[in-house]
mmJSON file of the N, C-alpha and C atoms, coordinates in Angstrom:
{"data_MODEL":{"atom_site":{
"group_PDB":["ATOM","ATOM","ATOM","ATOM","ATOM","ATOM","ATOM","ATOM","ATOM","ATOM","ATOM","ATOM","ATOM","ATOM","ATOM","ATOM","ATOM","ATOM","ATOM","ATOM","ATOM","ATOM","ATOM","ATOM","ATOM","ATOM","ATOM","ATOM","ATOM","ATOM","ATOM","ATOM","ATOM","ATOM","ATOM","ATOM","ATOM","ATOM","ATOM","ATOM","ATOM","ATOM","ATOM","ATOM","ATOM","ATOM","ATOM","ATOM","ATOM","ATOM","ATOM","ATOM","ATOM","ATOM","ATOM","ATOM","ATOM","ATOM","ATOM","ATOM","ATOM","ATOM","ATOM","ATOM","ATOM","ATOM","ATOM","ATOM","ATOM","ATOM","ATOM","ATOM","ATOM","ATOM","ATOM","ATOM","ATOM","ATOM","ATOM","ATOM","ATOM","ATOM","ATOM","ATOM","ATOM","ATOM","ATOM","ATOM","ATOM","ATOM","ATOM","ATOM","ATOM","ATOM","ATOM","ATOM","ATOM","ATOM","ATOM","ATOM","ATOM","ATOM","ATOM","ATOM","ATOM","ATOM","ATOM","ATOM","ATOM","ATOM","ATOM","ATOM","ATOM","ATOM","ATOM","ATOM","ATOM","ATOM","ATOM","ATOM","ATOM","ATOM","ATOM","ATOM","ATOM","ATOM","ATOM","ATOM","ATOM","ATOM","ATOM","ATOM","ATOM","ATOM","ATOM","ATOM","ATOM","ATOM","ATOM","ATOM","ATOM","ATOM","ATOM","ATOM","ATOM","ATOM","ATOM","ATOM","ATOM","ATOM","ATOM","ATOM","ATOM","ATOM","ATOM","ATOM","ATOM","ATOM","ATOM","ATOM","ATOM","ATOM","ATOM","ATOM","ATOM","ATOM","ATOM","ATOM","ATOM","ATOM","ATOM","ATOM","ATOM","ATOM","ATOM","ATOM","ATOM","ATOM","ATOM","ATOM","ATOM","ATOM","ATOM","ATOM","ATOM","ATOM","ATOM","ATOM","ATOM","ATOM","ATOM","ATOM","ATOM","ATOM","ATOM","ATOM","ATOM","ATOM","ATOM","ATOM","ATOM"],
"id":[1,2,3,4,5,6,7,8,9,10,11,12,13,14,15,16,17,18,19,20,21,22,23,24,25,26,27,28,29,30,31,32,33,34,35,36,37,38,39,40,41,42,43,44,45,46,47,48,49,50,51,52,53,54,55,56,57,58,59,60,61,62,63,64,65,66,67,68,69,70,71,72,73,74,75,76,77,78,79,80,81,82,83,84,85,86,87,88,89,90,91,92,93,94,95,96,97,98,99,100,101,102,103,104,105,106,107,108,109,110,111,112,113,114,115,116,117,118,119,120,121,122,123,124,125,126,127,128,129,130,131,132,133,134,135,136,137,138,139,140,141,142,143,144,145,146,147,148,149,150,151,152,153,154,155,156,157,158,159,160,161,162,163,164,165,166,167,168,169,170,171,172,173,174,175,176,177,178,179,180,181,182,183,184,185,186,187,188,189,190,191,192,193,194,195,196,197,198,199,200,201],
"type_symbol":["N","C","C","N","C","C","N","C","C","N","C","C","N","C","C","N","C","C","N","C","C","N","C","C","N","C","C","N","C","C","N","C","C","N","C","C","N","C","C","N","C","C","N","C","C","N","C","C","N","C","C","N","C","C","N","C","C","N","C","C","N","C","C","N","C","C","N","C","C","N","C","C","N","C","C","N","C","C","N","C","C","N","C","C","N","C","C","N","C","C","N","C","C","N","C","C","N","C","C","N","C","C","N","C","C","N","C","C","N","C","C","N","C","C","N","C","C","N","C","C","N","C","C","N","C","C","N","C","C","N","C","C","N","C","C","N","C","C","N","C","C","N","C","C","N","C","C","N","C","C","N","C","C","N","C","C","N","C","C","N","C","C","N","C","C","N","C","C","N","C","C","N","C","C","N","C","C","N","C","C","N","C","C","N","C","C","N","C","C","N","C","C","N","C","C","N","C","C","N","C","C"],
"label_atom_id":["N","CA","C","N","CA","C","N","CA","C","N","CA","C","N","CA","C","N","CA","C","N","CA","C","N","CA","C","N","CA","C","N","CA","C","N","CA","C","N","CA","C","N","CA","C","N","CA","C","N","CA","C","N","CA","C","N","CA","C","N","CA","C","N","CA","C","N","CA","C","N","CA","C","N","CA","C","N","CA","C","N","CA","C","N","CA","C","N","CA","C","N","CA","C","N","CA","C","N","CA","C","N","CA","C","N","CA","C","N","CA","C","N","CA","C","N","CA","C","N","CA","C","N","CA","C","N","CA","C","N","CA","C","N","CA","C","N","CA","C","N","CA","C","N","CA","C","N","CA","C","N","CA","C","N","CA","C","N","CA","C","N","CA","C","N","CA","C","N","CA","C","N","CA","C","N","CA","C","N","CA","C","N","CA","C","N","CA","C","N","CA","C","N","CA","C","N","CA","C","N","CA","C","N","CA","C","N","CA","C","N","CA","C","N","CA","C","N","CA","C","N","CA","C","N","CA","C","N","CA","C","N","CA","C"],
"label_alt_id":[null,null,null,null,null,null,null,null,null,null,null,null,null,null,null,null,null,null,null,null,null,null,null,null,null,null,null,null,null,null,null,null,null,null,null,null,null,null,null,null,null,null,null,null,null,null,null,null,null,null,null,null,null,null,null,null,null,null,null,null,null,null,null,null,null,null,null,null,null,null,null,null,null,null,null,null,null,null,null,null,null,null,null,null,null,null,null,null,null,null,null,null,null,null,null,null,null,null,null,null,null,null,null,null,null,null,null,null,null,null,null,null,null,null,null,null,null,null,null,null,null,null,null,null,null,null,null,null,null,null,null,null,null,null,null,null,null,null,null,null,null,null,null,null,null,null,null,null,null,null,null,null,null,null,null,null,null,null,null,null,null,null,null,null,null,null,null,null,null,null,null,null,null,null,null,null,null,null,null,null,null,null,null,null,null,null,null,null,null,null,null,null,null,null,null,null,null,null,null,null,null],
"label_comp_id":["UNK","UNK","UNK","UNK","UNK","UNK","UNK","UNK","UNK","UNK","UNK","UNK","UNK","UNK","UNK","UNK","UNK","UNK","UNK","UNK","UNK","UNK","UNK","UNK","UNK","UNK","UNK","UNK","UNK","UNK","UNK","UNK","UNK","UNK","UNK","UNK","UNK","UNK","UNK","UNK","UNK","UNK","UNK","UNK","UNK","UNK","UNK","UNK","UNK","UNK","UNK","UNK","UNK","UNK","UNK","UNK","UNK","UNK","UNK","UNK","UNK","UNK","UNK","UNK","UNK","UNK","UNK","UNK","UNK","UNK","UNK","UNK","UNK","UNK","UNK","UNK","UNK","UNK","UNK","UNK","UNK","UNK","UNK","UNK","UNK","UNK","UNK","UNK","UNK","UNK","UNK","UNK","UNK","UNK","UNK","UNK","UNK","UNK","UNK","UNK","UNK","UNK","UNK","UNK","UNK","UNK","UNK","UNK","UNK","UNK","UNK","UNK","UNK","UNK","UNK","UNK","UNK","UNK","UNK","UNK","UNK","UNK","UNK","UNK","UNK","UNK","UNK","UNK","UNK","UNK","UNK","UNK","UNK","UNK","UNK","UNK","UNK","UNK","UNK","UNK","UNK","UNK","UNK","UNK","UNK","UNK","UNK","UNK","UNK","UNK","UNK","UNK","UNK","UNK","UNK","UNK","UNK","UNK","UNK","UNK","UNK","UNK","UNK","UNK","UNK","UNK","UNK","UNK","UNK","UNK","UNK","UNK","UNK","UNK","UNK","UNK","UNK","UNK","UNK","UNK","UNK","UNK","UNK","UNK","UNK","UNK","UNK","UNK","UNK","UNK","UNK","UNK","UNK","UNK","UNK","UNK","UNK","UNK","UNK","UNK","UNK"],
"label_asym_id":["A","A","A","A","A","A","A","A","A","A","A","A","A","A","A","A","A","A","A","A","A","A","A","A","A","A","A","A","A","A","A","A","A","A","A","A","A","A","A","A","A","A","A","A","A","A","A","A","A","A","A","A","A","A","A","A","A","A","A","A","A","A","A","A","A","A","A","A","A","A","A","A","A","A","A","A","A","A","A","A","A","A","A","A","A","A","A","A","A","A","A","A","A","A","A","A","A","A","A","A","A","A","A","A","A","A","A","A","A","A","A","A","A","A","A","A","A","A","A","A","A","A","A","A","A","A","A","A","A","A","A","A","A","A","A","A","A","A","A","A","A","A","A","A","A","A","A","A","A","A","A","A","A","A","A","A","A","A","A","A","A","A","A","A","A","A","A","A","A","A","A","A","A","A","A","A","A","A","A","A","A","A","A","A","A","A","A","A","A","A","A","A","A","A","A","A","A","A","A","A","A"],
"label_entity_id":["1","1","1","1","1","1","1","1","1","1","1","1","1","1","1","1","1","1","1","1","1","1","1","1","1","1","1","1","1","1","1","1","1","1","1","1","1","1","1","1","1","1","1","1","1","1","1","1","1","1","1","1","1","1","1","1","1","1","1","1","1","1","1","1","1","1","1","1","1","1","1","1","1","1","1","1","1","1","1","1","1","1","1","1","1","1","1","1","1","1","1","1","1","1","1","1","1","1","1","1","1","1","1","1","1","1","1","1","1","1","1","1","1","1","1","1","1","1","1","1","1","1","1","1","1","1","1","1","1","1","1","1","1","1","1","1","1","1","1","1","1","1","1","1","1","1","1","1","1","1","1","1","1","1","1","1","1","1","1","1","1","1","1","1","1","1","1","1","1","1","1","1","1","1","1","1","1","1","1","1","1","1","1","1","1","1","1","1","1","1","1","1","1","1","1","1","1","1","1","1","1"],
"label_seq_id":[1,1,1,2,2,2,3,3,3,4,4,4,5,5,5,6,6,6,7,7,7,8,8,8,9,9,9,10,10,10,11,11,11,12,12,12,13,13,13,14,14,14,15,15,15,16,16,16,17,17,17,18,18,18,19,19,19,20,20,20,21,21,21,22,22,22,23,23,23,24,24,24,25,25,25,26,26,26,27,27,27,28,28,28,29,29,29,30,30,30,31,31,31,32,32,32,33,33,33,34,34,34,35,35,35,36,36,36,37,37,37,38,38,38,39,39,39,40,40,40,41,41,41,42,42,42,43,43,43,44,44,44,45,45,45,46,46,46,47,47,47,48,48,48,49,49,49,50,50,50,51,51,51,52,52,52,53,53,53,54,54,54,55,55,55,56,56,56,57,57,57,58,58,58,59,59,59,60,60,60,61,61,61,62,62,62,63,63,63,64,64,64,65,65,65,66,66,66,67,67,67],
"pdbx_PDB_ins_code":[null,null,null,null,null,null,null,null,null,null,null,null,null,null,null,null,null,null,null,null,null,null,null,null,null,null,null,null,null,null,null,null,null,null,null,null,null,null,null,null,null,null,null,null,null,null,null,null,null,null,null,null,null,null,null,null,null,null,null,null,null,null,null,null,null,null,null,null,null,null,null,null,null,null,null,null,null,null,null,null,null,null,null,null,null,null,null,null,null,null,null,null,null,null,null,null,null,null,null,null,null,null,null,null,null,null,null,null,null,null,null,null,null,null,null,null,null,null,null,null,null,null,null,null,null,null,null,null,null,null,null,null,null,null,null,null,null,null,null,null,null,null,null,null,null,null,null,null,null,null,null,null,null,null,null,null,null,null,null,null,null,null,null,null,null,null,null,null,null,null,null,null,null,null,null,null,null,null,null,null,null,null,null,null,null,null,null,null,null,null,null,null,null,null,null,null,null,null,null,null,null],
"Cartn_x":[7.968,6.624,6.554,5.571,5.647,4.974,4.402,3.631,3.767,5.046,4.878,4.148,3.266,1.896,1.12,1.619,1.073,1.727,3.015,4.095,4.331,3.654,3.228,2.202,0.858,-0.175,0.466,1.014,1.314,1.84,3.175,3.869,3.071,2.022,1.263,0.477,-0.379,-1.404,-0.457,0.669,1.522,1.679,1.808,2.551,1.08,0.325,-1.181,-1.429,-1.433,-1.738,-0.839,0.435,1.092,1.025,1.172,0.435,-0.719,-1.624,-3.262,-2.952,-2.227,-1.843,-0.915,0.1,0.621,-0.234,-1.496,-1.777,-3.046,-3.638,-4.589,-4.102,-2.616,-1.869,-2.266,-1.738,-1.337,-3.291,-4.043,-5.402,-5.732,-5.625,-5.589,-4.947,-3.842,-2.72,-3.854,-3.989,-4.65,-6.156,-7.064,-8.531,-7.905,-6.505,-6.272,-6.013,-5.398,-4.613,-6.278,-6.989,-8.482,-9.21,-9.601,-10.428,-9.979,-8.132,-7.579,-7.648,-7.963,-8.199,-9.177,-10.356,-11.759,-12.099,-11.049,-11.418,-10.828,-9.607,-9.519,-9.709,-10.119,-11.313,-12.517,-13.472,-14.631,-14.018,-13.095,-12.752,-12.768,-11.827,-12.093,-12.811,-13.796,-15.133,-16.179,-15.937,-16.314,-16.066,-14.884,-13.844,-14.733,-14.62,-15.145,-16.727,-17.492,-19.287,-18.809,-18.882,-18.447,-18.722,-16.922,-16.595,-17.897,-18.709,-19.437,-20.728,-20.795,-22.357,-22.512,-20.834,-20.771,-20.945,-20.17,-20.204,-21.94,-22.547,-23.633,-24.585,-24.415,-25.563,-24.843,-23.748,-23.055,-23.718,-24.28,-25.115,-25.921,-26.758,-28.083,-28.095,-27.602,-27.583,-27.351,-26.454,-26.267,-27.247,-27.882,-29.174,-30.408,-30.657,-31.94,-31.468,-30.433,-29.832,-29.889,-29.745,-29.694,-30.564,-31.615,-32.719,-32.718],
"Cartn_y":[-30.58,-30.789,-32.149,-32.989,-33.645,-34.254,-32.707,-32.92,-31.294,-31.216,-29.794,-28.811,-29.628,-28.717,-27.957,-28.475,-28.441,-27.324,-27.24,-26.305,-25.332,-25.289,-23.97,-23.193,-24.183,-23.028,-22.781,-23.234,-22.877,-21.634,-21.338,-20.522,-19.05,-19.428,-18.185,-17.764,-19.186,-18.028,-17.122,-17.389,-16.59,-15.153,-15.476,-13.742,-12.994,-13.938,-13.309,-12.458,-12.966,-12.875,-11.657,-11.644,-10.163,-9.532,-9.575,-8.394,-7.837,-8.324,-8.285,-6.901,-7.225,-6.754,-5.502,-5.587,-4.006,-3.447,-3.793,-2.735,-2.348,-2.882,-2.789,-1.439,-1.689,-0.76,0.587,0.605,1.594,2.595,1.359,1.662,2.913,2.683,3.231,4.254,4.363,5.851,6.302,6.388,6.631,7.514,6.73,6.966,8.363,8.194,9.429,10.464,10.825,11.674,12.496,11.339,12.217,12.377,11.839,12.572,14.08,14.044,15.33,16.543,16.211,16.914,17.414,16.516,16.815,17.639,17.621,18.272,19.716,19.949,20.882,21.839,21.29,22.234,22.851,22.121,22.618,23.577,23.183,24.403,25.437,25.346,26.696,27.481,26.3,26.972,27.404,27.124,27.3,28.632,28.827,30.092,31.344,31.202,31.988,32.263,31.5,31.697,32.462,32.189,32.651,34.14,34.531,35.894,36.669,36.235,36.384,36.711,36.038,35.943,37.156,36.685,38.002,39.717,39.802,40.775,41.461,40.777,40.699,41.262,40.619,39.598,41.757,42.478,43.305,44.206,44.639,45.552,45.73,44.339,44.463,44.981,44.777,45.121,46.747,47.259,48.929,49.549,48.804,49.423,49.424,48.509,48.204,49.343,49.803,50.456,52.149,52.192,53.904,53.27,53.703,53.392,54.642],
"Cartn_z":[-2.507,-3.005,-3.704,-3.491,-4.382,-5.537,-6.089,-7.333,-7.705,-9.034,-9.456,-9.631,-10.434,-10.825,-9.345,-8.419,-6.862,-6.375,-6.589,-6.514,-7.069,-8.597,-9.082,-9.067,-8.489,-7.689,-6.755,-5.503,-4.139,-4.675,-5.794,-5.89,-6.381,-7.18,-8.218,-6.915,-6.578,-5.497,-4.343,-4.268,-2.977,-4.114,-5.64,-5.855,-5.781,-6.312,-6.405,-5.413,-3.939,-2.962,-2.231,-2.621,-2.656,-3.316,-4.632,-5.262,-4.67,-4.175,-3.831,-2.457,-1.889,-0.705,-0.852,-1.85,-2.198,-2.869,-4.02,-4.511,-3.49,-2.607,-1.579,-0.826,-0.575,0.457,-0.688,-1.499,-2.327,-2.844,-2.859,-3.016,-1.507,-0.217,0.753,0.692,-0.027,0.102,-0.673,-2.09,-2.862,-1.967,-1.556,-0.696,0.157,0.629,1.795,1.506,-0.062,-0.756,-1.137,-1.816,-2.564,-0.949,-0.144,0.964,1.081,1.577,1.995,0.796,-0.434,-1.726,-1.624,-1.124,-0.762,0.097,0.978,2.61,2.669,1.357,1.758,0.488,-0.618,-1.533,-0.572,0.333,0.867,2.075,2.573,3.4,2.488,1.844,0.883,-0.005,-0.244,-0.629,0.432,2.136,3.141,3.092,3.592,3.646,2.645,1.616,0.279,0.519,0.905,0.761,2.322,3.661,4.748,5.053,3.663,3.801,2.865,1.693,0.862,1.498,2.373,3.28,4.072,4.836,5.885,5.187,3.969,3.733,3.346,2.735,2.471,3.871,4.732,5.905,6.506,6.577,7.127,6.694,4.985,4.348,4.743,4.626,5.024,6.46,7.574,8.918,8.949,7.829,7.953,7.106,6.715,5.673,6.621,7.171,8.023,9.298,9.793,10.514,10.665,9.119,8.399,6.934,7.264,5.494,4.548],
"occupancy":[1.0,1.0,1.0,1.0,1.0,1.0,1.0,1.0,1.0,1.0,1.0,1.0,1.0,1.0,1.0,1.0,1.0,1.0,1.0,1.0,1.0,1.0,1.0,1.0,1.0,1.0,1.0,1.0,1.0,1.0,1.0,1.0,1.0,1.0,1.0,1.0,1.0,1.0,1.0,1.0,1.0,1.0,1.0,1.0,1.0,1.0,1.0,1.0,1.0,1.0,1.0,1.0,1.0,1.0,1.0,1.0,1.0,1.0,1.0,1.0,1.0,1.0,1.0,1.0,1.0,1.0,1.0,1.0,1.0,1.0,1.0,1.0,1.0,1.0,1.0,1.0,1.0,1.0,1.0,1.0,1.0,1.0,1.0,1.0,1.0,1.0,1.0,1.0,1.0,1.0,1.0,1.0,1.0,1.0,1.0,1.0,1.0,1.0,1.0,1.0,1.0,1.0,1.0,1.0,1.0,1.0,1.0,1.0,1.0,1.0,1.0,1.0,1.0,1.0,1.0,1.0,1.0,1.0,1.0,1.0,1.0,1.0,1.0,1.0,1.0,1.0,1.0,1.0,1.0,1.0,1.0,1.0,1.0,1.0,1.0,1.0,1.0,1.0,1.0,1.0,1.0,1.0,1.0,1.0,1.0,1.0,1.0,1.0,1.0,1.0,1.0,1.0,1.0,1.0,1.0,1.0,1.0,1.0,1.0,1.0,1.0,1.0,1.0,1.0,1.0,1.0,1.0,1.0,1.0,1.0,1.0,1.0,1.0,1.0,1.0,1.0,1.0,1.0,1.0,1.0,1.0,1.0,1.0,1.0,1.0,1.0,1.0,1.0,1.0,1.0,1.0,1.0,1.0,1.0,1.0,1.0,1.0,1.0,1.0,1.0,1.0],
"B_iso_or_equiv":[0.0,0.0,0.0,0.0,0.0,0.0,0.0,0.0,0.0,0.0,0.0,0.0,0.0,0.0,0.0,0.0,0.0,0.0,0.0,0.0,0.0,0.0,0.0,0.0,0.0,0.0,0.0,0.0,0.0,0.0,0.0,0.0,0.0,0.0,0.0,0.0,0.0,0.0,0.0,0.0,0.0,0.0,0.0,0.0,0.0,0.0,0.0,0.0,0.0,0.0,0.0,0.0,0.0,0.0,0.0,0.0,0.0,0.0,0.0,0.0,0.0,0.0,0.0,0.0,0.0,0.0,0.0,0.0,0.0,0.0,0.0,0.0,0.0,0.0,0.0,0.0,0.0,0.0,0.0,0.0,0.0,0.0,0.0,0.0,0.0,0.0,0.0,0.0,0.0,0.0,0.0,0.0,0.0,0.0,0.0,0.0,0.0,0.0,0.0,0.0,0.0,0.0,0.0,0.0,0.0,0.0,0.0,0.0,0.0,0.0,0.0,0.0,0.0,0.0,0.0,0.0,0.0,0.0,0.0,0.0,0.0,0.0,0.0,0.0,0.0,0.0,0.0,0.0,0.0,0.0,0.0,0.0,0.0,0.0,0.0,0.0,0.0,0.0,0.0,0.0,0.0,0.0,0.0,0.0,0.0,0.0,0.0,0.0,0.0,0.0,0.0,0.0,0.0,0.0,0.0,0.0,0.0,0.0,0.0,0.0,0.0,0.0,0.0,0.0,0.0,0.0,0.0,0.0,0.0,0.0,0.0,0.0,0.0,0.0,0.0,0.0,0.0,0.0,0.0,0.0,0.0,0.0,0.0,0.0,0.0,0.0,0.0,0.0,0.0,0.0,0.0,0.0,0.0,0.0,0.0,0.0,0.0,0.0,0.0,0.0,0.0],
"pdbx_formal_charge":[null,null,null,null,null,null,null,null,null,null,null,null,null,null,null,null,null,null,null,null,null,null,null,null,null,null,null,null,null,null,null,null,null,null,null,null,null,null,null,null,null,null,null,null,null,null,null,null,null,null,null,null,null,null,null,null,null,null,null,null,null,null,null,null,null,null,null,null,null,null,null,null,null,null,null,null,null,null,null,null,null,null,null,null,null,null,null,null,null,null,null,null,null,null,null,null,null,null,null,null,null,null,null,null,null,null,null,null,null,null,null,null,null,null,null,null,null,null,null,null,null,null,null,null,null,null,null,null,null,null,null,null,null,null,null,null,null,null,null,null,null,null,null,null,null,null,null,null,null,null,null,null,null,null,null,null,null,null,null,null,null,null,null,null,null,null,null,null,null,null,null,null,null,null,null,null,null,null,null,null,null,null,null,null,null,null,null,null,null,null,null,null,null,null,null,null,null,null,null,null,null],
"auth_seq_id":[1,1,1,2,2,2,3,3,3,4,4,4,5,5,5,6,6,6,7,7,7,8,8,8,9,9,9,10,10,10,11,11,11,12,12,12,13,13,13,14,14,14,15,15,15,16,16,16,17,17,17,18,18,18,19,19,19,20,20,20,21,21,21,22,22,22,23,23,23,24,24,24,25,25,25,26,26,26,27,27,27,28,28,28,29,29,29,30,30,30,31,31,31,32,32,32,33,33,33,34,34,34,35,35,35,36,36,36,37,37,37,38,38,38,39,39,39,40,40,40,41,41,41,42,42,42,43,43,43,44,44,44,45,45,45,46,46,46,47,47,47,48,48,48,49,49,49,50,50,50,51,51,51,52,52,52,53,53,53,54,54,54,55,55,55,56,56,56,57,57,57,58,58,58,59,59,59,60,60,60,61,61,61,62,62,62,63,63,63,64,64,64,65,65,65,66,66,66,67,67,67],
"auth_comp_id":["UNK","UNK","UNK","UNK","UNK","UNK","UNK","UNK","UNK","UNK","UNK","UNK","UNK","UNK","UNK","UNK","UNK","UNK","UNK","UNK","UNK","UNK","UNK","UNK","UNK","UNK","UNK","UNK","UNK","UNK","UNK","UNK","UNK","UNK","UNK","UNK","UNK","UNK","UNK","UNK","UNK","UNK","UNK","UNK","UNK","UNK","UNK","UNK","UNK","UNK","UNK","UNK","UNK","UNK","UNK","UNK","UNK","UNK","UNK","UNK","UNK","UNK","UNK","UNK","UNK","UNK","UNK","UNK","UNK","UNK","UNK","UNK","UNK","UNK","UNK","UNK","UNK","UNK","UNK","UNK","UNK","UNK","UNK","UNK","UNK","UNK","UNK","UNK","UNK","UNK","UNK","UNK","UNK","UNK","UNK","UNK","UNK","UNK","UNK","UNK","UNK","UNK","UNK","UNK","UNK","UNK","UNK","UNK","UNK","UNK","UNK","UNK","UNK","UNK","UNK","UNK","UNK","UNK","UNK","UNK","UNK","UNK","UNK","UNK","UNK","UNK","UNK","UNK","UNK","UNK","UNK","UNK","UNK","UNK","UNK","UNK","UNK","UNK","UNK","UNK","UNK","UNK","UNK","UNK","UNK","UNK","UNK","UNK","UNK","UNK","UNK","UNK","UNK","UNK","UNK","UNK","UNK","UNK","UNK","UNK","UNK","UNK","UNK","UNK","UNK","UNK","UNK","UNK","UNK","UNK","UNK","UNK","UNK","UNK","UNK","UNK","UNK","UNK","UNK","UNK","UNK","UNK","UNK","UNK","UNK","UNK","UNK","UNK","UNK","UNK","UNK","UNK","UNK","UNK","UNK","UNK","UNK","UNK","UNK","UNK","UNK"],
"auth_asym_id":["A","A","A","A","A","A","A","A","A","A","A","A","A","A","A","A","A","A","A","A","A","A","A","A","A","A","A","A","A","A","A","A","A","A","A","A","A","A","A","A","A","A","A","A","A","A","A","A","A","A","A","A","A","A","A","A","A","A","A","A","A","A","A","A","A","A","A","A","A","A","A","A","A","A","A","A","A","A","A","A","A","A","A","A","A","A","A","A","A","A","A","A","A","A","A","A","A","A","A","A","A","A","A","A","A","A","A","A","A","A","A","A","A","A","A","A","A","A","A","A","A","A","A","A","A","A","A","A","A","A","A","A","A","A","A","A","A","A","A","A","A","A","A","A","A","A","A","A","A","A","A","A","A","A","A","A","A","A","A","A","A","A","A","A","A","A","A","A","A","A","A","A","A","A","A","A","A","A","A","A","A","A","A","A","A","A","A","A","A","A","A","A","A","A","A","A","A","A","A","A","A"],
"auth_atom_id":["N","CA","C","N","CA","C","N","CA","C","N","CA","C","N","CA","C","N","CA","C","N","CA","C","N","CA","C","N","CA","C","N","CA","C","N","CA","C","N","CA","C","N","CA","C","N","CA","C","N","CA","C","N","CA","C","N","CA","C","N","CA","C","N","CA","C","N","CA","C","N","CA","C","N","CA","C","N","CA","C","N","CA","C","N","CA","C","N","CA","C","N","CA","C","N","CA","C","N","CA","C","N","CA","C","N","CA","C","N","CA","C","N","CA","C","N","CA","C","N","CA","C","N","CA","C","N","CA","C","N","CA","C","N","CA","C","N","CA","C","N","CA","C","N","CA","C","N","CA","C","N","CA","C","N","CA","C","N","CA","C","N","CA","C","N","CA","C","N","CA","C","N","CA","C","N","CA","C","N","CA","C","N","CA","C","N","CA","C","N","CA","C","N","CA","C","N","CA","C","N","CA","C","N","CA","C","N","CA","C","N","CA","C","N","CA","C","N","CA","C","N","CA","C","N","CA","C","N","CA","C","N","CA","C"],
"pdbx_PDB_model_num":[1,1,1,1,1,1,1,1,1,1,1,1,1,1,1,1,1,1,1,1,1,1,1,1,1,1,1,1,1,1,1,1,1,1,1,1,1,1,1,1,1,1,1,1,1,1,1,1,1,1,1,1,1,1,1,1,1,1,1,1,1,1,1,1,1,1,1,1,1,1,1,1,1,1,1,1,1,1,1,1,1,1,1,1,1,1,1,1,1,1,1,1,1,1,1,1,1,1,1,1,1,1,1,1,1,1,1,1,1,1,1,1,1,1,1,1,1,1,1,1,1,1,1,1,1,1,1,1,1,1,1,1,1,1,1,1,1,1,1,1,1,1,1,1,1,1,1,1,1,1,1,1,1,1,1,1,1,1,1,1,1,1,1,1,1,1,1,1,1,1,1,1,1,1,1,1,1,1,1,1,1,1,1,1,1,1,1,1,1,1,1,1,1,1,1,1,1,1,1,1,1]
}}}
């Protein structure tokens, strides 16, 4: 290099610029971990209203059936 001061941006913006890029990576793990958290709470609150409905939606059908 031949002007230090030149040589110590070149050097900062490169860690900058990796850092930037592992915690980016790590931001993405992060986004996939909470979607799949997301995805599989509502299944299971799917699951739960479902069986809740059915049982329900099953009464009413043997009531309207035999009054």
């Amino acid at each position: 290099m031949l002007n230090p001061a030149l040589g110590y941006l070149v050097t900062m913006l490169g860690a900058r610029l990796d850092k930037a890029r592992r915690e980016e990576g790590a931001s993405a793990v992060e986004w996939v971990v909470i979607a799949a958290v997301l995805v599989t709470v509502c299944g299971i609150i799917g699951v739960i209203l479902t069986n809740a409905l059915q049982g329900e939606a099953n009464e009413i059908g043997n009531n309207i059936q035999n009054p």
